[in-house]
PAVEXGU-860750 format. One line per field, with one value per residue (C-alpha): residue number from 1; residue in one letter; chain; y, x, z. Coordinates in nm, 3 decimals. Layout:
BEGIN
k = c(NUM; ...);
r = c(a; ...);
c = c(A; ...);
c2 = c(Y; ...);
c1 = c(X; ...);
c3 = c(Z; ...);
END
This chain:
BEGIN
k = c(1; 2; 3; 4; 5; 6; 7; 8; 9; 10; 11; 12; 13; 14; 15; 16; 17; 18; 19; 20; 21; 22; 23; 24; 25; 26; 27; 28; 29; 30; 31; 32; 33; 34; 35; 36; 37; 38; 39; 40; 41; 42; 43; 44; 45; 46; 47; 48; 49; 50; 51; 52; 53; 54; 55; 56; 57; 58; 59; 60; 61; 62; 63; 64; 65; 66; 67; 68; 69; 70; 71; 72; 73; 74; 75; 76; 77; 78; 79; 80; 81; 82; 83; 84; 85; 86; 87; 88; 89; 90; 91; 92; 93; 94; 95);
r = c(x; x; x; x; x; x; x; x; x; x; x; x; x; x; x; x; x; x; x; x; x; x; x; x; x; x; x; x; x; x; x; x; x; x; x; x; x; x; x; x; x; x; x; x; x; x; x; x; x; x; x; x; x; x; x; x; x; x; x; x; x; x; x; x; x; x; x; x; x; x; x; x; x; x; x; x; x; x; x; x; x; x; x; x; x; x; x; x; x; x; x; x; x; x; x);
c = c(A; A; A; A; A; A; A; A; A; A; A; A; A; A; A; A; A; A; A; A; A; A; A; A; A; A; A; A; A; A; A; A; A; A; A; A; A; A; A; A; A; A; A; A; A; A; A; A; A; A; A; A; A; A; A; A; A; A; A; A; A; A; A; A; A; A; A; A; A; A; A; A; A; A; A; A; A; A; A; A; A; A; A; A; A; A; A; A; A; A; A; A; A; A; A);
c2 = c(0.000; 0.335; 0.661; 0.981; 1.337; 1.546; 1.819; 1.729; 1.994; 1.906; 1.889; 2.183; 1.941; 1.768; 1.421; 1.213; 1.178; 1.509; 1.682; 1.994; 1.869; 2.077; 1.889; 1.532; 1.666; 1.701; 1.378; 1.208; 1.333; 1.325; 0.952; 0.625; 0.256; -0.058; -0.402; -0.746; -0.977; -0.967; -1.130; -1.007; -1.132; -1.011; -0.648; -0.627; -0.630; -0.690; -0.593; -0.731; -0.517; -0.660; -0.408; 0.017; 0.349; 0.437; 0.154; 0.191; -0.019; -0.306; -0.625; -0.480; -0.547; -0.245; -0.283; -0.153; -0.170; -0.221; -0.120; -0.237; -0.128; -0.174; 0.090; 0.226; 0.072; 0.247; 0.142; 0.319; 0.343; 0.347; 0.397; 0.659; 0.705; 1.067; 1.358; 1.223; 1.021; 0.783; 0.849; 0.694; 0.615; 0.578; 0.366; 0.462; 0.148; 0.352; 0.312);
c1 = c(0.000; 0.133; -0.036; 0.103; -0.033; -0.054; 0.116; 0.429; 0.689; 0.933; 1.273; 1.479; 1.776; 1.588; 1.790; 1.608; 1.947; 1.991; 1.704; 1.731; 1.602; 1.250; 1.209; 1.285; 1.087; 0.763; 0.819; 0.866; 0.498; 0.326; 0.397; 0.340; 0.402; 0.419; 0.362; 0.259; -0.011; -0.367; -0.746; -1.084; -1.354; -1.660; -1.593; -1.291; -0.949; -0.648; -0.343; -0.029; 0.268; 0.571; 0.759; 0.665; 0.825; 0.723; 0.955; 0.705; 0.442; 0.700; 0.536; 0.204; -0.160; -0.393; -0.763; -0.983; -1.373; -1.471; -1.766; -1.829; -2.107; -2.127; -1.850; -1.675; -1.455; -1.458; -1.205; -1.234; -0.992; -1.191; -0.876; -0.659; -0.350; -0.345; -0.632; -1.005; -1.262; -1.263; -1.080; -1.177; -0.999; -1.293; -1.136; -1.376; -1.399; -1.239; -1.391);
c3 = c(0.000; -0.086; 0.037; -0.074; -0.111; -0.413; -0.296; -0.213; -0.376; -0.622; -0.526; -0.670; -0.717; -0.923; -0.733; -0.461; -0.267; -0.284; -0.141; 0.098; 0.485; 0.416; 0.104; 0.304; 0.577; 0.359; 0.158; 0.513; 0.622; 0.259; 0.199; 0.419; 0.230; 0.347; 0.248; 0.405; 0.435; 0.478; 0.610; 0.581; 0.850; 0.895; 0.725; 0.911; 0.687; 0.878; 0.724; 0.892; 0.832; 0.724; 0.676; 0.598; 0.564; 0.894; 1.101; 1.378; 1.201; 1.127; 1.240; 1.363; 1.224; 1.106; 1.105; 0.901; 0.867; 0.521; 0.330; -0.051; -0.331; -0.685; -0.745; -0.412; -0.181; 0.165; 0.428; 0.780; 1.053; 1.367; 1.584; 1.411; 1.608; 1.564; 1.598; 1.716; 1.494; 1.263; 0.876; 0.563; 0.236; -0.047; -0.357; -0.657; -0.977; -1.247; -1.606);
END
């Protein structure tokens, strides 16, 4: 899984190894990846993390509550680890 946001700037070096520590800094908090294995039970997926960008996740399990219809694809985290409430990634069927 690879979340990133939109906005990250471009790096003015136009080199990944070279980017300024503001530029690192804002990759660092625009992007989270990881990878592993995963179960679905009951509308509950369970991804358990392998490995991810973010060491801290490294072998843990992230639950998510998951929704389906004909088109959308709605996970929600009822247990963010940051702010209050739930979040929600929507995955829309392309055409």
């Amino acid at each position: 899984m690879q979340i990133m946001r939109s906005d990250r700037p471009r790096y003015k070096s136009n080199t990944r190894m070279r980017g300024s520590l503001i530029e690192n800094q804002a990759t660092t908090r625009g992007t989270l990846s990881y990878f592993g294995t995963y179960a679905v039970n009951d509308h509950v997926l369970t991804f358990h993390i392998e490995s991810s960008s973010f060491p801290n996740l490294n072998d843990t399990d992230l639950k998510r509550v998951v929704t389906m219809t004909a088109n959308d694809l709605k996970l929600e985290n009822l247990a963010p680890r940051r702010g209050s409430g739930s979040t929600v990634q929507l995955w829309e069927r392309t055409k």
